[in-house]
KEPA-594588 format. One record per residue (C-alpha): residue number from 0; y negated, x negated, z negated. Coordinates in nm, 3 decimals. Layout:
<sites>
<site NUM,<Y,X,Z>>
...
</sites>
This chain:
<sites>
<site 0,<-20.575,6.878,-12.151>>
<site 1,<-20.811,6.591,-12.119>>
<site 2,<-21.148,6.557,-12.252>>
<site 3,<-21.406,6.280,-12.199>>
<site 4,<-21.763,6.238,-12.374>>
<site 5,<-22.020,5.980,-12.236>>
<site 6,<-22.336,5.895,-12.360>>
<site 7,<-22.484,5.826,-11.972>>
<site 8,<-22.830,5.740,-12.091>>
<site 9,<-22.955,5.900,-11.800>>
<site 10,<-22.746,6.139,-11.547>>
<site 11,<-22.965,6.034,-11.284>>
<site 12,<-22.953,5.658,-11.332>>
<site 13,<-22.571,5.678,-11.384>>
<site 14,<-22.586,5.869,-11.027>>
<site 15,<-22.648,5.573,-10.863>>
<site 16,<-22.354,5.334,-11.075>>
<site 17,<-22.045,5.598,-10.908>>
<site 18,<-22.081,5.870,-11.138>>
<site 19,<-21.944,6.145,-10.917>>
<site 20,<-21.668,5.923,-10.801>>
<site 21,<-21.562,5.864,-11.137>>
<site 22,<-21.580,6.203,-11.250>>
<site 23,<-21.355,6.315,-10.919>>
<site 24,<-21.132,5.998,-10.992>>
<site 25,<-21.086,6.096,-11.365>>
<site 26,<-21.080,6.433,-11.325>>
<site 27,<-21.098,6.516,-11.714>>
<site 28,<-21.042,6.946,-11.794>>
<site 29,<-21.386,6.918,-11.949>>
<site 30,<-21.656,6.605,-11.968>>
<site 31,<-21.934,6.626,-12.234>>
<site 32,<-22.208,6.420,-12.178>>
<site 33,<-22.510,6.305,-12.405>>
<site 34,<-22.880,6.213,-12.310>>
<site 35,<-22.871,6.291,-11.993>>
<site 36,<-23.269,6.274,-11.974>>
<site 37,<-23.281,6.586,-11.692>>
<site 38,<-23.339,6.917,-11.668>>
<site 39,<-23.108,7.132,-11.424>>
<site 40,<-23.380,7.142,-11.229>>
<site 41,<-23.428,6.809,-11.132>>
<site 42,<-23.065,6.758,-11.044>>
<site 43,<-22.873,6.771,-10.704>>
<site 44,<-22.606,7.039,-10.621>>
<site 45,<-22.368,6.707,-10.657>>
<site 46,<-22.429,6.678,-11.042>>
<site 47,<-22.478,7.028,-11.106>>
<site 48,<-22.130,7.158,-10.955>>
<site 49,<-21.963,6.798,-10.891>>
<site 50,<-21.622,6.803,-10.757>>
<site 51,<-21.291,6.704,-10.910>>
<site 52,<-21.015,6.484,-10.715>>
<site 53,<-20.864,6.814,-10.560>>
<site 54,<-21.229,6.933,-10.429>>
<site 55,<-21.279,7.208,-10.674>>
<site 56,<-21.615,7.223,-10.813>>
<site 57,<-21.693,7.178,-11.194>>
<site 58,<-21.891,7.436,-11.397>>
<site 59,<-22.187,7.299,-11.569>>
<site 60,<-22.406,7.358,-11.873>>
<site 61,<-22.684,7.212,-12.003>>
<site 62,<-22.939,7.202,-12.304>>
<site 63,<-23.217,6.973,-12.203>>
<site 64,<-23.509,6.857,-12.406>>
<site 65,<-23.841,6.989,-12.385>>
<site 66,<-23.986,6.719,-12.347>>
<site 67,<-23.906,6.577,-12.032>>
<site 68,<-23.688,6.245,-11.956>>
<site 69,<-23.551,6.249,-12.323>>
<site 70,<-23.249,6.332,-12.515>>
<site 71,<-23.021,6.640,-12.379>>
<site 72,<-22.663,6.763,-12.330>>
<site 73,<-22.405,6.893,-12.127>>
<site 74,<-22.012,6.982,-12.088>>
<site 75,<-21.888,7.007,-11.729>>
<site 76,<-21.533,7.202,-11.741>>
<site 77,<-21.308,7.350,-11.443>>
<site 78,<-21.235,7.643,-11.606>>
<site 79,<-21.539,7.851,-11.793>>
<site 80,<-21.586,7.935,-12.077>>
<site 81,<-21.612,8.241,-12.237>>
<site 82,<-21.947,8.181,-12.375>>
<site 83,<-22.185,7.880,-12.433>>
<site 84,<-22.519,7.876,-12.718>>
<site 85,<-22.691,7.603,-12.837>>
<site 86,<-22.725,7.535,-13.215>>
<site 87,<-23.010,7.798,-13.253>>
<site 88,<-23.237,7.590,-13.444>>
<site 89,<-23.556,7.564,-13.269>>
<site 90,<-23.636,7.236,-13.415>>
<site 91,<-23.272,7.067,-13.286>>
<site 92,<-23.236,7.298,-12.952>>
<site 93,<-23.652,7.171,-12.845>>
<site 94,<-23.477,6.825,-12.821>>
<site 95,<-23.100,6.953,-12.661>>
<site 96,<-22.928,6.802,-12.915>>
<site 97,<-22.595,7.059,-12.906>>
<site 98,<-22.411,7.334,-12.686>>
<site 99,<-22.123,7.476,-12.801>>
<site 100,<-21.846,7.652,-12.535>>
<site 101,<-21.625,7.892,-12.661>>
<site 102,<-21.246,7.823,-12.479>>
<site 103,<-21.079,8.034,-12.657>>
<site 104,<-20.838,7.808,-12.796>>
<site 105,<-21.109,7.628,-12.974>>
<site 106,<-21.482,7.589,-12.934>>
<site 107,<-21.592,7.279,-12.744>>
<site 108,<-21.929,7.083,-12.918>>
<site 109,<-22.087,6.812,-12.709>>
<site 110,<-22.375,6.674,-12.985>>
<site 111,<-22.575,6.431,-12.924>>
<site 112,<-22.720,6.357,-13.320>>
<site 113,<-23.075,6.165,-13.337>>
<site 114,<-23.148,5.781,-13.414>>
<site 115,<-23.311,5.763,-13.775>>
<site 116,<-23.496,5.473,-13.604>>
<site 117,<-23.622,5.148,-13.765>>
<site 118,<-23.697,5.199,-14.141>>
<site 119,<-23.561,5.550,-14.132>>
<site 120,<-23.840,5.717,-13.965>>
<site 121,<-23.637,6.023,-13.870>>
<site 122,<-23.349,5.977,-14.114>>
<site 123,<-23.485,6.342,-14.239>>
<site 124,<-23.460,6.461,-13.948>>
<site 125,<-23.151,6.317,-13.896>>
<site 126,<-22.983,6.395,-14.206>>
<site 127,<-23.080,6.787,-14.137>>
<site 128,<-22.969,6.795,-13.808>>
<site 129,<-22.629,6.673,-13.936>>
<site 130,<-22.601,6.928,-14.226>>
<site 131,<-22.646,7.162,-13.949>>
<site 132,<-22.359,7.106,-13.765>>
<site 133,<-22.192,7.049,-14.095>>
<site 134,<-22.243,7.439,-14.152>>
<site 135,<-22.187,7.530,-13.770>>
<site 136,<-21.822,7.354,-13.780>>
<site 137,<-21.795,7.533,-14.130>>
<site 138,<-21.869,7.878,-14.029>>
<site 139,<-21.631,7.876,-13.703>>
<site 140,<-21.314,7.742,-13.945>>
<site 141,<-21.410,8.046,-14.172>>
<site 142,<-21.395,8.301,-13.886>>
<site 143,<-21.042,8.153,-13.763>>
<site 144,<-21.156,7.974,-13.511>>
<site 145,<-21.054,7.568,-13.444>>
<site 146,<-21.371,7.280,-13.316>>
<site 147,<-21.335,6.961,-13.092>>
<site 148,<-21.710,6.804,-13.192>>
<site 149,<-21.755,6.522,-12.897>>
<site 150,<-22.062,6.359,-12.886>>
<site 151,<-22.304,6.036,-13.013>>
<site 152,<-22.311,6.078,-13.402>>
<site 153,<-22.525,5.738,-13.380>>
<site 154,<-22.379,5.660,-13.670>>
<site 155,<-22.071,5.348,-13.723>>
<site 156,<-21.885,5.466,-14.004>>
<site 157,<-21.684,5.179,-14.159>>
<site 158,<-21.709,4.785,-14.156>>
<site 159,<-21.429,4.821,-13.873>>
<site 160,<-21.685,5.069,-13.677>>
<site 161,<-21.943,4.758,-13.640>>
<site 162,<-21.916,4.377,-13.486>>
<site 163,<-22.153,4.273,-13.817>>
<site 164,<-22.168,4.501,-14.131>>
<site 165,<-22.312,4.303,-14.382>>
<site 166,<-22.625,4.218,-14.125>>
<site 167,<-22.675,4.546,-13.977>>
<site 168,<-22.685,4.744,-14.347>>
<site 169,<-23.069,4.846,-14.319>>
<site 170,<-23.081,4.928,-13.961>>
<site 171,<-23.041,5.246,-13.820>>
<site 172,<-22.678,5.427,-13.743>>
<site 173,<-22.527,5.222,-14.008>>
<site 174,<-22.778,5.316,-14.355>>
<site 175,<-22.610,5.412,-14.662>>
<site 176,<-22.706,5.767,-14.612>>
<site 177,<-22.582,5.822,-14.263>>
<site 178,<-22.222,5.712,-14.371>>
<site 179,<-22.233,5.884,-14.667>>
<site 180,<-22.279,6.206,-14.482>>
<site 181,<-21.955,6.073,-14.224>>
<site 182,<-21.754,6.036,-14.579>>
<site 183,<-21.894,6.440,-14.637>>
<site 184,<-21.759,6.495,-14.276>>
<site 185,<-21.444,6.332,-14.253>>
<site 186,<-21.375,6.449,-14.626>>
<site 187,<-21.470,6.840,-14.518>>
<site 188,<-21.159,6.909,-14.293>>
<site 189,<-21.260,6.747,-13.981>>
<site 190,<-21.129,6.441,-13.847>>
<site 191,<-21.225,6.123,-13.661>>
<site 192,<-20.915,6.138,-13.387>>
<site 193,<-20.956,5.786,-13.329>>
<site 194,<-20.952,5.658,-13.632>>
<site 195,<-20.649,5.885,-13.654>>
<site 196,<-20.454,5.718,-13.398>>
<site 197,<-20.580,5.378,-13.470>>
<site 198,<-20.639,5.318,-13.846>>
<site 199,<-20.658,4.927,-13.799>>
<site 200,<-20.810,4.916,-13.485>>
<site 201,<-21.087,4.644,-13.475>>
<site 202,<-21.364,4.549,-13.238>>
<site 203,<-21.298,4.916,-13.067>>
<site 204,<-21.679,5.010,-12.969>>
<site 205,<-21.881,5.215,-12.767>>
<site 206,<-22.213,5.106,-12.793>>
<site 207,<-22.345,4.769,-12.705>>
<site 208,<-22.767,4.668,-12.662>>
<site 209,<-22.830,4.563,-12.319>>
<site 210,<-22.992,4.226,-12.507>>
<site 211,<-22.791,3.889,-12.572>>
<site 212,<-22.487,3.995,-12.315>>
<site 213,<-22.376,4.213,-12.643>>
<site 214,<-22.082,4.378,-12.385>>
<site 215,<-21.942,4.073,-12.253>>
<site 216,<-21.940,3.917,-12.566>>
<site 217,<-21.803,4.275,-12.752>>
<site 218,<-22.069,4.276,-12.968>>
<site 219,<-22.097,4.659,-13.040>>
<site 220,<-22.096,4.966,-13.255>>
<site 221,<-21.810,5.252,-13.265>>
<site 222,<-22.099,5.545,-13.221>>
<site 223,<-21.942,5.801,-13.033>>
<site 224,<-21.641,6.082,-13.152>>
<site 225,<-21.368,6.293,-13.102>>
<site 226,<-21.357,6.491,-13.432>>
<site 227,<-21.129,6.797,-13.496>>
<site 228,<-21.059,7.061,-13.778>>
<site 229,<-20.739,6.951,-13.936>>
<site 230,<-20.562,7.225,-13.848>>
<site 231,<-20.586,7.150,-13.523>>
<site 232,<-20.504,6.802,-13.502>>
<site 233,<-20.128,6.862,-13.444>>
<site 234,<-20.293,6.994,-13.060>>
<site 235,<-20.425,6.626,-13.079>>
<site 236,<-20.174,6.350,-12.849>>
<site 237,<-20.408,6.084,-12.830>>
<site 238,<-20.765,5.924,-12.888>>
<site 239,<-20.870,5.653,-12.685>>
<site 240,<-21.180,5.444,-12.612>>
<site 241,<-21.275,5.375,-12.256>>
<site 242,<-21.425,5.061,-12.231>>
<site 243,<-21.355,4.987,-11.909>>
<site 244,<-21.586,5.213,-11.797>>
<site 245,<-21.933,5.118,-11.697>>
<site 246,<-22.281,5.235,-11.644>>
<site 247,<-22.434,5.276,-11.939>>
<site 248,<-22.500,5.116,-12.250>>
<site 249,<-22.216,5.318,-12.376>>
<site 250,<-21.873,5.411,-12.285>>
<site 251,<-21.645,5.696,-12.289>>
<site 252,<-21.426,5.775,-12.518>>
<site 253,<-21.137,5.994,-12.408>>
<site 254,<-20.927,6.328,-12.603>>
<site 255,<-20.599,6.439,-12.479>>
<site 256,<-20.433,6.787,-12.605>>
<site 257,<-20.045,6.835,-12.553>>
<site 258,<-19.967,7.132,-12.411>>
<site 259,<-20.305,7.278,-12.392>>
</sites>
């Protein structure tokens, strides 16, 4: 089984860069996607039930932001699911920050967690909304059940995760207190796939700024996961980054299941 998660930074602006061309091309099982700045509403037929590279149309699902042209998430799949929520905390599901599909196997997460923003403005908010899923992931492991969490933590976890540590400690997605809650993640039963596969991996990023030709130069920031519950990483075959693929200010990273 193959899973992709993109941050698109806009489904409709990615429309125009190929995105239903891709998505036919790669034909992933599922494809979560982060702040896709729309509501269903808005969208055409040909990003609401897209086709993959056979013709058969993808099932969609969305949490969008109330407020319009900001934040929001989504998992397209080809087969559905046997249910889909949100998070159920008003405060996290006004801003479409999670959906969680239920695949029977395991339960499919596409997050997309908030920017704490220049001097931690919304670190609080931040740090909550991460407890949240923290308890979320907890509570399905307790009832038996296993989690692929895919999404934009916004946060780089180690020196490796960033192209400059030491000058990037105050700024946002890289404060002491965001990867001290990663170390609570990663030390809570869940775990980074990538990092899994690729312990030594450098200059492996997902994130670049649009300022100072960042991408060409591979200045960047690892922001964006494939984390499982340790008992299910032996399902795991491989973690990859895609950065070959363009159209947004971040690329996918890609999740591949043997035998699922």
């Amino acid at each position: 089984m193959k899973i992709l998660s993109w941050n698109v930074n806009g489904i409709r602006a990615v429309e125009k860069r190929g995105f239903a061309a891709w998505l036919a091309d790669e034909s992933p099982d599922i494809l979560c996607l982060q702040e896709t700045k729309a509501e269903p509403g808005q969208l055409p037929d040909s990003l609401k039930s897209p086709a993959d590279k056979t013709g058969a149309l993808y099932h969609s699902y969305w949490s969008s932001a109330k407020k319009r042209g900001y934040s929001g998430v989504a998992i397209y799949c080809k087969t559905p699911p046997r249910d889909v929520q949100t998070l159920g905390i008003p405060e996290f599901d006004a801003e479409g920050r999670l959906l969680q599909a239920d695949f029977g196997g395991f339960i499919m997460i596409s997050a997309y967690f908030p920017n704490s923003q220049d001097a931690g403005q919304r670190l609080g908010y931040k740090l909550a909304f991460c407890q949240a899923v923290l308890r979320l992931c907890r509570a399905h492991i307790q009832r038996g059940r296993h989690i692929v969490l895919s999404g934009d933590f916004n946060i780089a976890h180690r020196p490796i995760d960033i192209e400059r540590p030491k000058e990037n400690e105050g700024n946002p997605g890289y404060l002491p207190e965001e990867r001290a809650w990663m170390d609570v993640w990663t030390s809570s039963g869940f775990t980074d796939s990538f990092r899994y596969f690729n312990p030594a991996a450098a200059r492996q990023y997902t994130w670049w700024s649009y300022r100072m030709r960042a991408r060409e130069r591979n200045v960047g920031w690892r922001l964006d996961y494939h984390c499982v519950d340790d008992g299910f990483l032996p399902a795991v075959s491989g973690s990859i980054i895609r950065q070959d693929v363009m159209g947004s200010d971040h690329c996918p990273v890609e999740l591949t299941l043997g035998g699922l």
